[in-house]
C-alpha positions in Angstrom: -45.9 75.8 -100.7 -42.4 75.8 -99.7 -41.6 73.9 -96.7 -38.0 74.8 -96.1 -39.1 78.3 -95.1 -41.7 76.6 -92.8 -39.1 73.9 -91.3 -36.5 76.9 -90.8 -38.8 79.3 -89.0 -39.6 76.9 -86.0 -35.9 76.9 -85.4 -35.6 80.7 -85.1 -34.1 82.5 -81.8 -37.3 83.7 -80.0 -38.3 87.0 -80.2 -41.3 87.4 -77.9 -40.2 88.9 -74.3 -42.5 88.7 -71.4 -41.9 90.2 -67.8 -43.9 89.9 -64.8 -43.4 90.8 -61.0 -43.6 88.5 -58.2 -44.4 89.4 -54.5 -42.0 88.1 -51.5 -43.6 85.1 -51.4 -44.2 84.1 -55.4 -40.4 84.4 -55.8 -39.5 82.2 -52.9 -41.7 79.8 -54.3 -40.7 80.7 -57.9 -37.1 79.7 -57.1 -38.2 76.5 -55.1 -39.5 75.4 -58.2 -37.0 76.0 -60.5 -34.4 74.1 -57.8 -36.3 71.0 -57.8 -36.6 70.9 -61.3 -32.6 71.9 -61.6 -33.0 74.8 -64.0 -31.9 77.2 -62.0 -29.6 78.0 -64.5 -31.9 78.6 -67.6 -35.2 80.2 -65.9 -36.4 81.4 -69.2 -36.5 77.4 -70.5 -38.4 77.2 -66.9 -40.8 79.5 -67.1 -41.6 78.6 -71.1 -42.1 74.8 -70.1 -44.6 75.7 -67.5 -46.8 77.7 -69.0 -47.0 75.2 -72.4 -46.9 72.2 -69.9 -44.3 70.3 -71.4 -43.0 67.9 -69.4 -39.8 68.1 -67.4 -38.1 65.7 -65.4 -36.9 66.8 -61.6 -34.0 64.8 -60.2 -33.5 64.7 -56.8 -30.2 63.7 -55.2 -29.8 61.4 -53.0 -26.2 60.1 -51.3 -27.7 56.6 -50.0 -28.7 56.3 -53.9 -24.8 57.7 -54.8 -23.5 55.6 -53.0 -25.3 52.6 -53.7 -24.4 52.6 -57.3 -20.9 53.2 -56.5 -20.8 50.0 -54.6 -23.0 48.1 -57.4 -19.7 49.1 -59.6 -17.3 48.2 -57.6 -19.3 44.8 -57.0 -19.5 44.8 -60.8 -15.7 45.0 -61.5 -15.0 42.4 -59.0 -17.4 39.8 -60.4 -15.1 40.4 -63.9 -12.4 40.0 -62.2 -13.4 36.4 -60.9 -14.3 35.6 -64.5 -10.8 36.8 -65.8 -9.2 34.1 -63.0 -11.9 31.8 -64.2 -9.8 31.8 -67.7 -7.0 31.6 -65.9 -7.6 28.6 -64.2 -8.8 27.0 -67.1 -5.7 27.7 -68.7 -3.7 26.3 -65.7 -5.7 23.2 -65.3 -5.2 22.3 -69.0 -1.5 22.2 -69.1 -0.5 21.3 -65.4 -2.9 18.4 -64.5 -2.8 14.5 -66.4 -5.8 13.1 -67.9 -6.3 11.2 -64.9 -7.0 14.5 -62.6 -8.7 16.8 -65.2 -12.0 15.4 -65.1 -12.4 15.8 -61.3 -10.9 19.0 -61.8 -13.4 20.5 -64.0 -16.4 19.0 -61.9 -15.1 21.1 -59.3 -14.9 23.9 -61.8 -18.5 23.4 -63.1 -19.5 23.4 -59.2 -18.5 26.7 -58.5 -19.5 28.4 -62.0 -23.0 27.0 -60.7 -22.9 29.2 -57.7 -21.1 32.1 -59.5 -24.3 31.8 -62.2 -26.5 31.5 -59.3 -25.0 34.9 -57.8 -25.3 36.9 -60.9 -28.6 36.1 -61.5 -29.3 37.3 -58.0 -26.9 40.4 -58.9 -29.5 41.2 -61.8 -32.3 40.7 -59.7 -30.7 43.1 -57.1 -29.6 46.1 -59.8 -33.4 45.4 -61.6 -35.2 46.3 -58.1 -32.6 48.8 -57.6 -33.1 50.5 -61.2 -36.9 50.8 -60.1 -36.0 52.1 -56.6 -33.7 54.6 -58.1 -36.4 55.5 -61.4 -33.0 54.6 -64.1 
């Protein structure tokens, strides 16, 4: 049995064509549907999904969400930008302090990465709750 002919055949443009009619009512309903599920575009691919119940995924749009990861990424980017100075004030503290000053120095600098760990752990928390708010 040949296979390729098989495997190439399920790939073929579709030549089936179905029409129906809908009253006043069906196509209002007809094009609710096909909004929410954001193939308003590609009815065909709609229509063929229903009937063989595969399963399609409707996204709704919400600006509270929008906006909310658009202030998780700005959040984001600053917290690398504190970890960039972090560098840089490691830098600065290994060439401009003595001996005698570095060691209280860098206790202060372990102090504060302990609250800058503490915060991205609650950052993670935040964007993991958010992630099953937002269905990501």
């Amino acid at each position: 049995m040949n296979t390729d002919r098989k495997h190439t055949q399920q790939f073929r443009t579709p030549s089936y064509k179905y029409s129906f009619r809908l009253n006043e009512e069906q196509n209002i309903r007809f094009n609710e549907l096909l909004c929410k599920a954001g193939l308003e575009h590609n009815r065909s691919r709609f229509i063929v999904k229903r009937i063989f119940a595969e399963e399609f995924v409707v996204i709704k749009r919400d600006p509270s969400k929008t906006q909310f990861i658009a202030r998780l990424n700005d959040f984001y980017f600053q917290f690398q930008k504190l970890g960039n100075n972090y560098n840089q004030i490691v830098k600065a503290v290994n060439s401009h302090f003595s001996n005698v000053a570095i060691p209280h120095q860098i206790a202060m600098l372990e102090q504060r990465t302990r609250e800058l760990k503490a915060l991205s752990i609650e950052i993670l928390n935040l964007a993991k709750r958010a992630a099953e708010w937002l269905r990501i």
